[in-house]
Biotite code that builds the C-alpha atoms (Angstrom):
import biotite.structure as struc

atoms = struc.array([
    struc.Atom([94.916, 85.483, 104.665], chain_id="A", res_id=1, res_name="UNK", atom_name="CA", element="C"),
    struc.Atom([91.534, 84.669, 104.992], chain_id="A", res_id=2, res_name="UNK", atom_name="CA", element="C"),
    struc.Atom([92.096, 82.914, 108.720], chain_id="A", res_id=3, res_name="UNK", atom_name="CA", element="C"),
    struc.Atom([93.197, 86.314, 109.586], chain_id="A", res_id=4, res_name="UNK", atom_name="CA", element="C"),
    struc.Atom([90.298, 88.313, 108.002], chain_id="A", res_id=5, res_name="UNK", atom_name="CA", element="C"),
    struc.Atom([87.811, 85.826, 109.688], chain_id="A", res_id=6, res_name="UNK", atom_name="CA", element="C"),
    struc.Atom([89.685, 86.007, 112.738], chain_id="A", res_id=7, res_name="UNK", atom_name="CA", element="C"),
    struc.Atom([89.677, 90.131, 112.553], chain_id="A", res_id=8, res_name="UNK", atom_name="CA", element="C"),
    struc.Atom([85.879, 90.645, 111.019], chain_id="A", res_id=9, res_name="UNK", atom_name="CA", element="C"),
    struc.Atom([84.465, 90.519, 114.445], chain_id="A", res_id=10, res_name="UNK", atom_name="CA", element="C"),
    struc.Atom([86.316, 93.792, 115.548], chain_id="A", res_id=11, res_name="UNK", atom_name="CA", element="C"),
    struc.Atom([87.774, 95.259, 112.636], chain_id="A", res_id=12, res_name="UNK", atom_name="CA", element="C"),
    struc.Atom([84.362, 95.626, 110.821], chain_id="A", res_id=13, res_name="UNK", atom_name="CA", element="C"),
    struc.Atom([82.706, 97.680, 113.130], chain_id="A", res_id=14, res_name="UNK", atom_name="CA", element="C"),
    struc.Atom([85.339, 100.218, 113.397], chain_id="A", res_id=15, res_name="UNK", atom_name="CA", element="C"),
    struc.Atom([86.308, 100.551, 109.581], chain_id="A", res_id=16, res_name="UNK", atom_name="CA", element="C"),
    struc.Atom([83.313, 99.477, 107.576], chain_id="A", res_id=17, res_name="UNK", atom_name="CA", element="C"),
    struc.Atom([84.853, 101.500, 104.416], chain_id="A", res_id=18, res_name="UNK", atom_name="CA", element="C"),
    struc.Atom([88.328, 102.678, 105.110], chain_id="A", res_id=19, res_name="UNK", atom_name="CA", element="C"),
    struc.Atom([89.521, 99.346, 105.921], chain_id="A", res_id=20, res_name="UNK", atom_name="CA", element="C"),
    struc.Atom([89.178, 97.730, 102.053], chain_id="A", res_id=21, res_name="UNK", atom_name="CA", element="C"),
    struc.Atom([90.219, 100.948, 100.224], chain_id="A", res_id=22, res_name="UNK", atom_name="CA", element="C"),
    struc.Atom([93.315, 101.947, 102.021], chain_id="A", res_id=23, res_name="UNK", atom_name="CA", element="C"),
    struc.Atom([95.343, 98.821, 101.598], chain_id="A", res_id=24, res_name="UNK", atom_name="CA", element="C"),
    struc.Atom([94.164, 98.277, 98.034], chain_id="A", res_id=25, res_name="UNK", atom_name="CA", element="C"),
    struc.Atom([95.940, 100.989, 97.299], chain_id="A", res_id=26, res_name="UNK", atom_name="CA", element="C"),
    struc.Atom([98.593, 100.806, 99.141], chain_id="A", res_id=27, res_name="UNK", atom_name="CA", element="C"),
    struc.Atom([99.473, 97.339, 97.379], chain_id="A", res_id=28, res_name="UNK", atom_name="CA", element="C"),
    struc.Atom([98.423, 98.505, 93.938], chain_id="A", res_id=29, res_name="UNK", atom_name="CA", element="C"),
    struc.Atom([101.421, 101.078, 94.544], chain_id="A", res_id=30, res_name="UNK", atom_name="CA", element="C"),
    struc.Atom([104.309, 98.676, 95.882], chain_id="A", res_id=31, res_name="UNK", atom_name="CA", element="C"),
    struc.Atom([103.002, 96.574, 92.863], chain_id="A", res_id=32, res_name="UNK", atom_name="CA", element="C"),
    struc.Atom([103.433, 99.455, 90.413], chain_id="A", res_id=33, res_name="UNK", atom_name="CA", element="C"),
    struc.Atom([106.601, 100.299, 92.181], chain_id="A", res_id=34, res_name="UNK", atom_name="CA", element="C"),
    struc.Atom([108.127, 96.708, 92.592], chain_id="A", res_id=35, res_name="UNK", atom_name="CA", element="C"),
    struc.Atom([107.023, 96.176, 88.364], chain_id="A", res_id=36, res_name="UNK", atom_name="CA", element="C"),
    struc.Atom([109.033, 99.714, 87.786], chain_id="A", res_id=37, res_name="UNK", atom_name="CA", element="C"),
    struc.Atom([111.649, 98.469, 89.605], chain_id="A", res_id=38, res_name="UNK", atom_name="CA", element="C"),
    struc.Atom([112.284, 94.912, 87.998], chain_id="A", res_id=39, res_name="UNK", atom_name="CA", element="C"),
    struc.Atom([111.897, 96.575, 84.680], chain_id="A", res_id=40, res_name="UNK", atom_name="CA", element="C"),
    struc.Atom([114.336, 99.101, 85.168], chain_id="A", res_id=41, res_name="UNK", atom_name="CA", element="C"),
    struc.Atom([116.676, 96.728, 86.464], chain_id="A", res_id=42, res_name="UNK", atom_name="CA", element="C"),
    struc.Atom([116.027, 94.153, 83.929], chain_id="A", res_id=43, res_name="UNK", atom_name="CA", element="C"),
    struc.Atom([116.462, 97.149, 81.240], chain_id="A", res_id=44, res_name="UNK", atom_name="CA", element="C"),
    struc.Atom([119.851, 98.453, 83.034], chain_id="A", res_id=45, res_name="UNK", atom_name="CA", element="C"),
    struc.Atom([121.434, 94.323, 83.700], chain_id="A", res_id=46, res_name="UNK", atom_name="CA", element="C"),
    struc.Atom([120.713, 93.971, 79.734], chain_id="A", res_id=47, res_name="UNK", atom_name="CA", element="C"),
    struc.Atom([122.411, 96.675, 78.853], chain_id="A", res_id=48, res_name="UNK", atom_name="CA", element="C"),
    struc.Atom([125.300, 96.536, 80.617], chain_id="A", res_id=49, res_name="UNK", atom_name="CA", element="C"),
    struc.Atom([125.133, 92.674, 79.289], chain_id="A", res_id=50, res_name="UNK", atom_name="CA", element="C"),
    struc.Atom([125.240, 94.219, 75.901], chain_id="A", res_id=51, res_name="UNK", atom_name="CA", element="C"),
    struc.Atom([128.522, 96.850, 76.693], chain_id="A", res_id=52, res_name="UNK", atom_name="CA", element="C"),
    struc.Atom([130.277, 94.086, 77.808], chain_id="A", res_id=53, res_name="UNK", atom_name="CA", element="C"),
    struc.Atom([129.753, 92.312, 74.737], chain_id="A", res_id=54, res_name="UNK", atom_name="CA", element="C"),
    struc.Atom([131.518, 94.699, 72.778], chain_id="A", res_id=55, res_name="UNK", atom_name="CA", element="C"),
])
């Protein structure tokens, strides 16, 4: 990542001094958020069906 972003500053900076580091710090605190939801939820639903089959 940072060969790119030293590779990039010379014409990406110019054009997007502030949009460029907000957007996709978002963008990957959100498919974080949404990739944590979704192991936990299937953690949650794998255990529980570990636990039906138990019994």
């Amino acid at each position: 990542m940072d060969g790119r972003g030293s590779d990039d500053k010379g014409t990406l900076a110019p054009i997007y001094p502030s949009e460029a580091p907000s957007l996709p710090d978002t963008g990957r605190r959100w498919v974080a958020l949404f990739l944590l939801v979704v192991f936990i939820s299937g953690f949650v639903v794998s255990s529980a069906l570990w636990i039906v089959g138990l019994f």
